[in-house]
C-alpha positions as CSV (number, residue, x, y, z in Angstrom):
1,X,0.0,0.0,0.0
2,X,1.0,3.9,-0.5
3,X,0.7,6.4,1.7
4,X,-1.5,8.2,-0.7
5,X,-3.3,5.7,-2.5
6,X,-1.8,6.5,-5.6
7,X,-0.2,3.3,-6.2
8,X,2.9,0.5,-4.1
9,X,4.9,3.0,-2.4
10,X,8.3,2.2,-3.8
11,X,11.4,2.6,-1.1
12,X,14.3,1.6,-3.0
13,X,14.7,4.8,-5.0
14,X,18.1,5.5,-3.4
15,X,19.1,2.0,-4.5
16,X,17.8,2.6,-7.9
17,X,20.0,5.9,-8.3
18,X,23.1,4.2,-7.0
19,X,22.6,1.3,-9.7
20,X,21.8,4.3,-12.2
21,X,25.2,6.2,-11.4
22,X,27.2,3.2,-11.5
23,X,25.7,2.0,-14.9
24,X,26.7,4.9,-16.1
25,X,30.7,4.5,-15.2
26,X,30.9,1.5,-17.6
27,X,32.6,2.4,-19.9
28,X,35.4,4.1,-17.7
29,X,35.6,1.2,-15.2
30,X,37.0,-2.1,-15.2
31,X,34.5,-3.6,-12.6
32,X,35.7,-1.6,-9.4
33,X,38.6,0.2,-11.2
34,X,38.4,3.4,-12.5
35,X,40.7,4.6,-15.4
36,X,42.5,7.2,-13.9
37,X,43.2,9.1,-17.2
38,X,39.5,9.8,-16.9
39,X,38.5,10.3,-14.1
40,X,37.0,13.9,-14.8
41,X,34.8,12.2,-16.9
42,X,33.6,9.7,-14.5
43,X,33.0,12.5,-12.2
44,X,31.1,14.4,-14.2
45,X,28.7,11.2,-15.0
46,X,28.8,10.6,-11.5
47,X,27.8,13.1,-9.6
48,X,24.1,15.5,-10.0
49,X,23.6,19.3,-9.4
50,X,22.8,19.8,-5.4
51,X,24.2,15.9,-4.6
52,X,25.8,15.5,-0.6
53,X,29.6,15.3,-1.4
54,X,31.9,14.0,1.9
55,X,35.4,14.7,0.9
56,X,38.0,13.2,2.8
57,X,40.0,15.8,4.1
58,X,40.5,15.6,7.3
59,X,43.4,16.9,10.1
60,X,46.2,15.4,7.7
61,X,45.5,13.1,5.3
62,X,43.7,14.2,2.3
63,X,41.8,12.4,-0.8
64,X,43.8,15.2,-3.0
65,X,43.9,13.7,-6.6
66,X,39.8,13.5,-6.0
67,X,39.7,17.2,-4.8
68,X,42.0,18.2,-7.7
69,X,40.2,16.4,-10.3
70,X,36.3,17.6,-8.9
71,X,38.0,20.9,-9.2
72,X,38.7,20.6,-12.7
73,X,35.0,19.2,-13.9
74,X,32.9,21.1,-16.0
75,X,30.7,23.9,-13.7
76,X,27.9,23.5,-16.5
77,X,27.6,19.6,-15.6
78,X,28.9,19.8,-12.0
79,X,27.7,22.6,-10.2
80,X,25.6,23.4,-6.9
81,X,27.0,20.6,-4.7
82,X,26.9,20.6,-0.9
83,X,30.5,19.3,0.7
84,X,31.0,18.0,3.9
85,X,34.7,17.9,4.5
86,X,35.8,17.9,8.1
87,X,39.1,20.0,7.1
88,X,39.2,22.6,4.6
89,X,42.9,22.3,3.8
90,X,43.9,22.4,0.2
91,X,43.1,25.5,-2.1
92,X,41.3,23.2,-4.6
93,X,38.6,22.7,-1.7
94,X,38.1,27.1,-1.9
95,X,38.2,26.5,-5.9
96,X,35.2,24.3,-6.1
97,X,33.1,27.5,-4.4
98,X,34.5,30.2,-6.2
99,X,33.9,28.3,-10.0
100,X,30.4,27.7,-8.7
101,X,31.0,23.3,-8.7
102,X,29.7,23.2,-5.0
103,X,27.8,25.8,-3.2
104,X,27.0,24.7,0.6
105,X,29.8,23.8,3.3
106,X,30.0,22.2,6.2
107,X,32.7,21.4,7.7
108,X,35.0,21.4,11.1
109,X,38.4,22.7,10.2
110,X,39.9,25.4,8.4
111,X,43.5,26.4,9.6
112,X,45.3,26.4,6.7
113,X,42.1,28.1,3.9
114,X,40.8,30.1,7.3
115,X,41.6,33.6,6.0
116,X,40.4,32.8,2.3
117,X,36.9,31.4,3.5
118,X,36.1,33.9,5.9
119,X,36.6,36.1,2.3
120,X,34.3,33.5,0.4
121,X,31.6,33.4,3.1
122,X,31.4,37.5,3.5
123,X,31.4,37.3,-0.3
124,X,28.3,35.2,-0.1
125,X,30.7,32.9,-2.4
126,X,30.2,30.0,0.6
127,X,27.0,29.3,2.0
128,X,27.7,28.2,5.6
129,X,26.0,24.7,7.1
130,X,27.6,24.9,10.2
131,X,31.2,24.8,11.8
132,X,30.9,21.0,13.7
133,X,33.1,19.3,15.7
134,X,34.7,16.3,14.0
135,X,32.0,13.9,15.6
136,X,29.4,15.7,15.5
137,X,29.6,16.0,11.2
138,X,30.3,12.3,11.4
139,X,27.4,12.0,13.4
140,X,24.9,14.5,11.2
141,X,26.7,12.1,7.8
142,X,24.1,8.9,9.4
143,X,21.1,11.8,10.3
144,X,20.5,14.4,8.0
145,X,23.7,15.0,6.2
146,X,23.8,11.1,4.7
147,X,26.3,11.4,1.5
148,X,25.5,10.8,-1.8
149,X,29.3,10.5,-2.5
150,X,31.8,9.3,-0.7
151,X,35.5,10.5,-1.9
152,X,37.9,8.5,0.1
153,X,41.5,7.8,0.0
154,X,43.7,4.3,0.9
155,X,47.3,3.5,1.1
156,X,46.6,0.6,-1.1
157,X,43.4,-1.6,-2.8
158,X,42.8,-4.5,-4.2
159,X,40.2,-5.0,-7.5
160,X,37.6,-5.5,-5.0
161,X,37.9,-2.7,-2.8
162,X,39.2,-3.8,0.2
163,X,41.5,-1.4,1.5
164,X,44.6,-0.8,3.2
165,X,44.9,2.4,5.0
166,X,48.0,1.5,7.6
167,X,48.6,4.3,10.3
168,X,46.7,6.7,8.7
169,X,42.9,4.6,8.9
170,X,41.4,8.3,10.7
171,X,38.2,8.5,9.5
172,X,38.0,6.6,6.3
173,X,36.2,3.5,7.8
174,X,33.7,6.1,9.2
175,X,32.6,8.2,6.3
176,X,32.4,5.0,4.0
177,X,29.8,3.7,6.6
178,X,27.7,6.3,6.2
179,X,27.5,6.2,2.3
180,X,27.6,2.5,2.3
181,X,24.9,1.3,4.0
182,X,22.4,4.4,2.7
183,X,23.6,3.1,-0.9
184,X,25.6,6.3,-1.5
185,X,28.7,5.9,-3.6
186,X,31.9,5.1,-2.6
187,X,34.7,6.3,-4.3
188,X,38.8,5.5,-3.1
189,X,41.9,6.9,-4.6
190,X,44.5,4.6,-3.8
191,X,48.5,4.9,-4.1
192,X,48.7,1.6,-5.1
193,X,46.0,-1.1,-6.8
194,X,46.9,-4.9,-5.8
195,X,45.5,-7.5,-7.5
196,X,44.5,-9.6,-4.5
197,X,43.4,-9.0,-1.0
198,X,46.5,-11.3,0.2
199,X,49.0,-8.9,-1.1
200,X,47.1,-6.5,1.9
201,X,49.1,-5.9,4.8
202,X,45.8,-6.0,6.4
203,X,41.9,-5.0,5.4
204,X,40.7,-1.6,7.4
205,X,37.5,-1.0,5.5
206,X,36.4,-4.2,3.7
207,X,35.4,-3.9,0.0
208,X,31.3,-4.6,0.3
209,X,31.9,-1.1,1.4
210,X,33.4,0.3,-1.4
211,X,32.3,1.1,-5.5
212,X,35.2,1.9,-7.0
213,X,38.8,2.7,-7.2
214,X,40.9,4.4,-9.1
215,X,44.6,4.9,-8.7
216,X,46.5,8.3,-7.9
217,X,48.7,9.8,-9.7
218,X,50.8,10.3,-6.3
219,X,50.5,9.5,-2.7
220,X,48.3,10.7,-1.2
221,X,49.0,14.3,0.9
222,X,49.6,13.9,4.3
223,X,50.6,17.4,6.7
224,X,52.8,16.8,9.8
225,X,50.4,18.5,12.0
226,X,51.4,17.6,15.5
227,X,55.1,17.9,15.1
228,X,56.7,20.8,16.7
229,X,60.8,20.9,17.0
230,X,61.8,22.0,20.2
231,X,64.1,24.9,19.0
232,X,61.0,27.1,18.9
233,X,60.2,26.3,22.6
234,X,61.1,29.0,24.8
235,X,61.5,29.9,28.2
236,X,58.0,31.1,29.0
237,X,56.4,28.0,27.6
238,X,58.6,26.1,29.7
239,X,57.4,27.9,32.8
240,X,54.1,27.1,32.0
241,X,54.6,23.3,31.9
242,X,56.4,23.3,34.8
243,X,53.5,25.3,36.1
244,X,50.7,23.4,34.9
245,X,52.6,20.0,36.2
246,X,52.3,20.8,40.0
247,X,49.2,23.0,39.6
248,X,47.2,20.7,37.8
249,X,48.7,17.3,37.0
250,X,50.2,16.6,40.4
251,X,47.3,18.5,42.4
252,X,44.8,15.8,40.9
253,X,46.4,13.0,39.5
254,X,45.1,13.1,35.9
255,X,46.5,9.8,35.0
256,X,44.7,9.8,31.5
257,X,44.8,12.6,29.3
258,X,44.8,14.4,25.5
259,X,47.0,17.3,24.7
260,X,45.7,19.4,21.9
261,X,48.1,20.6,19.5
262,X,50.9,23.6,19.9
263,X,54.5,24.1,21.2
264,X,52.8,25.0,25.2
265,X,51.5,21.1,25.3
266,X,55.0,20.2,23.7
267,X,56.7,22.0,26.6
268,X,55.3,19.5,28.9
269,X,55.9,16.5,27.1
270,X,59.4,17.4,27.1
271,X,60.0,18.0,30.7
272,X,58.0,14.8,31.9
273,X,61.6,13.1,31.7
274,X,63.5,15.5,33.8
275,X,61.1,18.2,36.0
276,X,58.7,15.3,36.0
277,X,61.0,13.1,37.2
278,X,62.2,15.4,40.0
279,X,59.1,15.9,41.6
280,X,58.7,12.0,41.4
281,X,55.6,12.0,39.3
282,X,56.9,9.2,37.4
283,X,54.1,6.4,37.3
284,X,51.7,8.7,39.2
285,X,50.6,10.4,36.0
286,X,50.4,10.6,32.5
287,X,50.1,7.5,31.8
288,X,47.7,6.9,29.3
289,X,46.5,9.2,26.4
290,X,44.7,9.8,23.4
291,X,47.0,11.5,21.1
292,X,48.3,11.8,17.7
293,X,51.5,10.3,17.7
294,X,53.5,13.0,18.9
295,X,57.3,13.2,18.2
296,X,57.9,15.3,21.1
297,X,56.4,12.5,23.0
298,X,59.2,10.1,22.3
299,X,61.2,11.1,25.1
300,X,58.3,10.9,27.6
301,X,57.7,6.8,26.4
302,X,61.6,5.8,26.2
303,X,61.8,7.4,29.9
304,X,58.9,4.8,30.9
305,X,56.3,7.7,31.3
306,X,53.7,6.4,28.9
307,X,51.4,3.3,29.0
308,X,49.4,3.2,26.1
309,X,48.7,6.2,23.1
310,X,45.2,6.0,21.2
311,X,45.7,8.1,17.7
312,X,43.1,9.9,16.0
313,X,45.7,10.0,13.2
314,X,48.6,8.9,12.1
315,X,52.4,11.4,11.9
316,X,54.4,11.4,9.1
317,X,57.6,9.8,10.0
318,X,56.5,8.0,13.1
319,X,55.3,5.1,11.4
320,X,58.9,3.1,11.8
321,X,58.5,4.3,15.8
322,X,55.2,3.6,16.4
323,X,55.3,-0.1,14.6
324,X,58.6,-0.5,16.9
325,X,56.2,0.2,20.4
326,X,53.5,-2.0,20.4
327,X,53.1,-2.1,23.9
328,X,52.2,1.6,23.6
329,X,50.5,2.4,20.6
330,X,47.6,0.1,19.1
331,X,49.0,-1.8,15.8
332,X,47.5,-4.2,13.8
333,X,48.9,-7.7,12.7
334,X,51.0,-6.4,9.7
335,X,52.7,-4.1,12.2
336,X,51.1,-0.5,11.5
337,X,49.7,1.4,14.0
338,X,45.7,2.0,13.8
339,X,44.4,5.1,14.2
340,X,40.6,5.9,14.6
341,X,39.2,9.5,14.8
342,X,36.1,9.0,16.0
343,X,36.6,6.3,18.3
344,X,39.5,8.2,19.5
345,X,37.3,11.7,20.1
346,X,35.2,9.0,21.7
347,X,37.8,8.5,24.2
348,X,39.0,12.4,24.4
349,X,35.1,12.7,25.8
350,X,34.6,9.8,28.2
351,X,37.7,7.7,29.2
352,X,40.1,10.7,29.7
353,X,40.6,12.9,33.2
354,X,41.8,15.5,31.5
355,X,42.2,17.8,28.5
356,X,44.8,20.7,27.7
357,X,44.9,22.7,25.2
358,X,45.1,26.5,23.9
359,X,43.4,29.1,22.1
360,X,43.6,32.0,20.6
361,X,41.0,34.3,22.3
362,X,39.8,34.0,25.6
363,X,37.0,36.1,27.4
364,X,36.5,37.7,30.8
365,X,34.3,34.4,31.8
366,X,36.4,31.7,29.8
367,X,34.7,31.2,26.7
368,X,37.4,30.7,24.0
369,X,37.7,30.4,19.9
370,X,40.0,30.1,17.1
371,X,37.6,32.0,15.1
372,X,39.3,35.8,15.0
373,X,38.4,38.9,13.2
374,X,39.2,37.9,8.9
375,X,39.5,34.4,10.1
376,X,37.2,31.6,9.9
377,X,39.1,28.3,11.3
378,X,36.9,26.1,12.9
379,X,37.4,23.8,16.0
380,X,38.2,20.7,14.9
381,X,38.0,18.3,17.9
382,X,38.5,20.4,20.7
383,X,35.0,20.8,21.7
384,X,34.8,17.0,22.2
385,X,37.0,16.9,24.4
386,X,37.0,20.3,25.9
387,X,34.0,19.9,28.2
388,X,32.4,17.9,30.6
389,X,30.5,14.8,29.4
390,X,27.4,14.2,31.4
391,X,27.0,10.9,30.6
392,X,30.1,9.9,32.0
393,X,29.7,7.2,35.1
394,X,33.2,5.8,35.8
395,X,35.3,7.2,38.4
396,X,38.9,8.0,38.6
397,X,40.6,10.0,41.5
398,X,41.0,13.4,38.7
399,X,37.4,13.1,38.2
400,X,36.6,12.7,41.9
401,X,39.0,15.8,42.9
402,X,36.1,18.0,41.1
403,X,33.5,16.3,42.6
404,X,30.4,18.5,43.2
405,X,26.5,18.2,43.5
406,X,24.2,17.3,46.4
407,X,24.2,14.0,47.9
408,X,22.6,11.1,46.2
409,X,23.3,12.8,43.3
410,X,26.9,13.8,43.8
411,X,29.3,13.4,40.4
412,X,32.6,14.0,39.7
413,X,34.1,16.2,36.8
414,X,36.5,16.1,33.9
415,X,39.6,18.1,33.5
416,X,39.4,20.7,31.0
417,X,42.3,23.2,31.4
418,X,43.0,26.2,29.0
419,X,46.7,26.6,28.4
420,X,47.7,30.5,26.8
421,X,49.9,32.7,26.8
422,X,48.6,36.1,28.2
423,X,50.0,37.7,24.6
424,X,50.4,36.0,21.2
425,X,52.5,36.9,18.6
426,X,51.9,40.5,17.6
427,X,51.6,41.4,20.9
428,X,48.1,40.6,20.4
429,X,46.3,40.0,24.0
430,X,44.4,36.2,24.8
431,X,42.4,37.7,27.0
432,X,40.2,40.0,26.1
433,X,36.7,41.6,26.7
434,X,34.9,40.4,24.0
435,X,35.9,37.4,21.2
436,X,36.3,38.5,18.1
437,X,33.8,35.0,17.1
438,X,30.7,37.2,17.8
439,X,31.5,39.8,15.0
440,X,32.6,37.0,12.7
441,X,29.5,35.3,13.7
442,X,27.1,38.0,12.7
443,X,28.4,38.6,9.9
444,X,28.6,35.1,8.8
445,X,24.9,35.0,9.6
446,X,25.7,32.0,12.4
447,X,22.6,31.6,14.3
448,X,25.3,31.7,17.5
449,X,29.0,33.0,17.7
450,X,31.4,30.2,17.0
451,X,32.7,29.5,20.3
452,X,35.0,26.9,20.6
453,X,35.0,25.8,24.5
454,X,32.3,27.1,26.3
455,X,33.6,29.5,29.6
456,X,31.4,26.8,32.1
457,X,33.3,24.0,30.9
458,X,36.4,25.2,31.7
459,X,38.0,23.9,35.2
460,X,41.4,25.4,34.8
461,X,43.3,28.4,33.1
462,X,46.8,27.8,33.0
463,X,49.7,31.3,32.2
464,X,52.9,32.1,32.4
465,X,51.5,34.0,35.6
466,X,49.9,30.9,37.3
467,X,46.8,28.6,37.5
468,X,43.1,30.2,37.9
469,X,41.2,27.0,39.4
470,X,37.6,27.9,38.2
471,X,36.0,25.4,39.1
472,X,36.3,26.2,42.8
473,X,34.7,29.9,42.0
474,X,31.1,30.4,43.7
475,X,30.0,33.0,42.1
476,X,30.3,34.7,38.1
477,X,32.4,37.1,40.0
478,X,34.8,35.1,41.6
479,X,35.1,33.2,38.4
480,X,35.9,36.6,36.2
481,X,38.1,38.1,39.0
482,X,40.3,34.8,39.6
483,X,40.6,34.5,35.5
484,X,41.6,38.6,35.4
485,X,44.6,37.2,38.4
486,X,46.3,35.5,35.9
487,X,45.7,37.0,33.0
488,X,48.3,40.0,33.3
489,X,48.6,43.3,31.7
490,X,45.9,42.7,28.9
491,X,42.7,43.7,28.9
492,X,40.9,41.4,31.2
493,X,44.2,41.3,33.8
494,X,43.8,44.9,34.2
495,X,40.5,44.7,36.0
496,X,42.3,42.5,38.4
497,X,42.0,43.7,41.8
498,X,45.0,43.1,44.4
499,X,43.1,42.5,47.7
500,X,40.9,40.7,45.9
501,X,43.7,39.1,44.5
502,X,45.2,37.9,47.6
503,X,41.5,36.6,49.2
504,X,41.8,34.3,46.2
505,X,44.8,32.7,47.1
506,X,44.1,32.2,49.8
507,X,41.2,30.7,49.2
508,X,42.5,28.5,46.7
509,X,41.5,30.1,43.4
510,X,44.3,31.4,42.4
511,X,47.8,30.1,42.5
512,X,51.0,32.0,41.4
513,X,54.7,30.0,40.5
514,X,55.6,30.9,44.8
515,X,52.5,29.0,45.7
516,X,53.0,25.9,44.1
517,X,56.5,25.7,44.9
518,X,58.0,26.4,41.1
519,X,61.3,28.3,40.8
520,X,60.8,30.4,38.2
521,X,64.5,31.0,37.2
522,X,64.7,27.5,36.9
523,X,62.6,27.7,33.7
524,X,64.7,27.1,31.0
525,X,65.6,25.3,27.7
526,X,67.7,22.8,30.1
527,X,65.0,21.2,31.6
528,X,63.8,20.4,27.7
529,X,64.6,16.1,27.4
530,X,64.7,17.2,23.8
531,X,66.1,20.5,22.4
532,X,65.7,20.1,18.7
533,X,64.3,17.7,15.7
534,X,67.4,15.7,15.9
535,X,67.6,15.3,19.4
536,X,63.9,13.4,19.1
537,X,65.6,11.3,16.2
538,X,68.5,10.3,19.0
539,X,65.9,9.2,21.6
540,X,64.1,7.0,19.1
541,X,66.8,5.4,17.9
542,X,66.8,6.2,14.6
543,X,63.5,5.0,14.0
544,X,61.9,8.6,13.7
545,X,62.4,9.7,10.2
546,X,61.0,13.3,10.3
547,X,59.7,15.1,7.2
548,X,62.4,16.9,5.2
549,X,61.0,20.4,6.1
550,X,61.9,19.8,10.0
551,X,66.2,18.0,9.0
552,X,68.9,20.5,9.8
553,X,71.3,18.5,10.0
């Protein structure tokens, strides 16, 4: 029966459009294997004006010899499409706006393209879905944002479609899911085609899952995003690890943690092995993570710091380490390491005490963004991490130092510590009155400013001047007056109030270097296990082979 009496209702007619778009590859397919030589061909008979595109780019790795062909297409066949990609990070993703090929965005990311689609947006060029975290446009792609085409990318694939994606899996398995089973297409670019699933190193996204493939006429690209050589780390930064490691680590044992990208998290990795050490912290925390593979975390795992490492992604030139550490990182049978972004942001939210990271803007009560004035980057997955999940029920003696409620309902809290400088390069303050996210909000026409970790989620603020411990503040006042404490001469510090000041500290709100027993002027590039790019290659062994851009030697 229909729904309207007008005849069988018929519920295959996504089915019957996938059949349709395939039939109409045949002549530049070899069953699963696309010709490569025309591939802007296939594209242009595959896709249809308005179709969902996901385009994998994500954090690092990206599906470039898709992007750069779908940039080339035809706007008069291709045009109008709605991409999902989690990171805008190549200038061919901009392209497909400006020649009119895709219209709507959604997306998480945008470091790299952030000043060129804040342009594109104000230009009415972009029409803006929404900024998500990584998760949550994962989550929306088996909802309401379900793709109609999948382009994906593979270290290697066999004529069937299984596929190999080794250290750099992210969220390939994910995304091909989504199309998959709501018959969307599925479309790999691999570096190399095998002929047979047993020349595999191992299958990370079987081939029922997958259309076609085609091979790429070069590896795919993948950005060293978490590396960070510890020449650029400078005194101040190392202050505020040492800081942040008897403030907050030592105060509350945060035995499992994520750092979020930048040389201030590096800082601490570094000096696990030696200021670590000293305060005899070894074994007491740190101990397990989710975390890209960082190279700055070498020294910290020789040194017997680190237990286990879940990656959301893989690092170019720690596959050779991380296939060495198996005890650490999670590998599969061939040897590789697996990485999983959404089961790892899974992790960052639940199964973690803590998270650290910075920002580029912080306000008088916390809230914080990466979205500044001319520049629309995104969050990535620090909103996942960077609050307190409700839902969590499992106790650990971090979560149980924030414990708060009224008894039977009493509940514990996660970590989730800001880590900034109280001036960025440019002398530009952190702090300041108001983030520049609400202008670029309104006149992005956001519904709400793009915040990126919400002020009442934040437990800690970590500086150069000491630790603001929010979560202990009473009162919005409090809150605001212990965050002005720390936040020295810029525009919020200057509302700080000395006497004020001083009831803080002694009330346990605020805590300067002299409180927690850190010797400032011991705060230099010494206490770094690892002072440069060749150092980390020494404490690996030799099995760190870093990208040519970081060798000076």
């Amino acid at each position: 029966m229909s729904g309207n009496g007008a005849g069988p209702a018929v519920w295959d007619r996504r089915r019957t459009a996938k059949t349709e778009r395939l039939e109409a590859l045949s002549s530049y397919r070899e069953g699963k294997v696309l010709d490569p030589g025309r591939l802007r061909e296939a594209l242009e008979s595959l896709l249809r004006p308005g179709d969902r595109v996901a385009l994998e780019g994500d954090n690092q790795k990206q599906a470039d010899f898709l992007s750069r062909t779908l940039a080339s297409c035809d706007p008069q066949r291709v045009h109008d499409l709605h991409m999902l990609i989690s990171s805008v990070s190549r200038p061919e993703h901009l392209d497909l706006f400006e020649t009119g090929i895709a219209r709507r965005l959604d997306l998480s990311f945008a470091g790299p393209q952030s000043v060129r689609i804040a342009q594109l947006v104000e230009d009415k060029a972009v029409t803006l879905g929404a900024i998500h975290t990584y998760i949550e446009l994962y989550a929306r792609m088996f909802t309401d944002l379900t793709p109609d085409v999948a382009l994906l990318c593979a270290s290697k694939a066999d004529r069937d479609g299984n596929l190999y994606t080794g250290p750099n899996t992210e969220d390939t398995p994910t995304i091909a899911e989504a199309a998959a089973f709501r018959d969307g297409v599925v479309l790999v670019q691999a570096d190399e085609i095998v002929g047979s699933v047993t020349d595999l190193p191992r299958v990370d996204v079987p081939g029922d899952w997958v259309d076609l493939v085609v091979a790429a006429d070069r590896p795919f690209a993948l950005e060293p995003l978490f590396t960070r050589d510890p020449r650029h780390i400078g005194d101040v930064q190392i202050l505020m690890a040492m800081i942040a490691l008897r403030g907050v680590y030592e105060r509350h044992e945060v035995v499992s943690l994520n750092h979020g990208i930048g040389f201030d998290t590096a800082a601490i990795e570094l000096i696990l092995p030696t200021y670590g050490e000293q305060l005899g912290l070894k074994g007491r925390i740190a101990r397990h993570w989710t975390l890209n593979p960082h190279p700055t975390l070498i020294p910290a795992i020789e040194s017997g710091w680190v237990e286990s490492v879940h990656s959301f992604g893989g690092e170019a030139g720690m596959e050779r380490y991380t296939r060495a550490r198996p005890d650490v990182f999670f590998t599969g049978r061939d040897g590789s390491m697996r990485s999983n972004r959404v089961l790892c942001q899974l992790a960052g939210q639940y199964a973690i005490d803590m998270f650290i990271g910075s920002s580029l803007q912080i306000d008088r009560d916390a809230n914080s963004s990466t979205v500044t004035e001319g520049r629309l980057s995104g969050f990535g997955g620090a909103p996942n991490m960077g609050h307190d999940p409700r839902g969590r029920r499992h106790a650990s003696p971090a979560w149980l130092s924030l414990l708060h409620g009224e008894a039977p309902a009493l509940r514990g809290r996660k970590l989730v510590v800001q880590l900034a400088q109280s001036f960025r390069g440019g002398g530009l303050p952190t702090f300041v009155e108001t983030l520049d996210a609400v202008d670029v909000g309104a006149a992005a026409g956001m519904p709400v400013p793009p915040v990126m970790i919400y002020g009442d989620d934040v437990t800690h603020v970590v500086t150069e001047e000491g630790v603001a411990y929010l979560y202990k503040a009473s009162s919005l006042a409090d809150r605001r007056a212990a965050l002005a404490a720390i936040a020295g001469v810029t525009p919020v510090g200057r509302r700080a109030d000395a006497a004020q000041t001083e009831r803080l500290r002694r009330d346990g709100l605020v805590a300067y270097p002299e409180d927690l027993g850190v010797e400032v002027r011991l705060a230099n590039r010494s206490l770094l296990a690892a002072r440069s790019i060749g150092d980390l290659v020494a404490w690996s062994g030799g099995l760190y082979d870093p990208p040519a851009r970081f060798r000076d030697w």
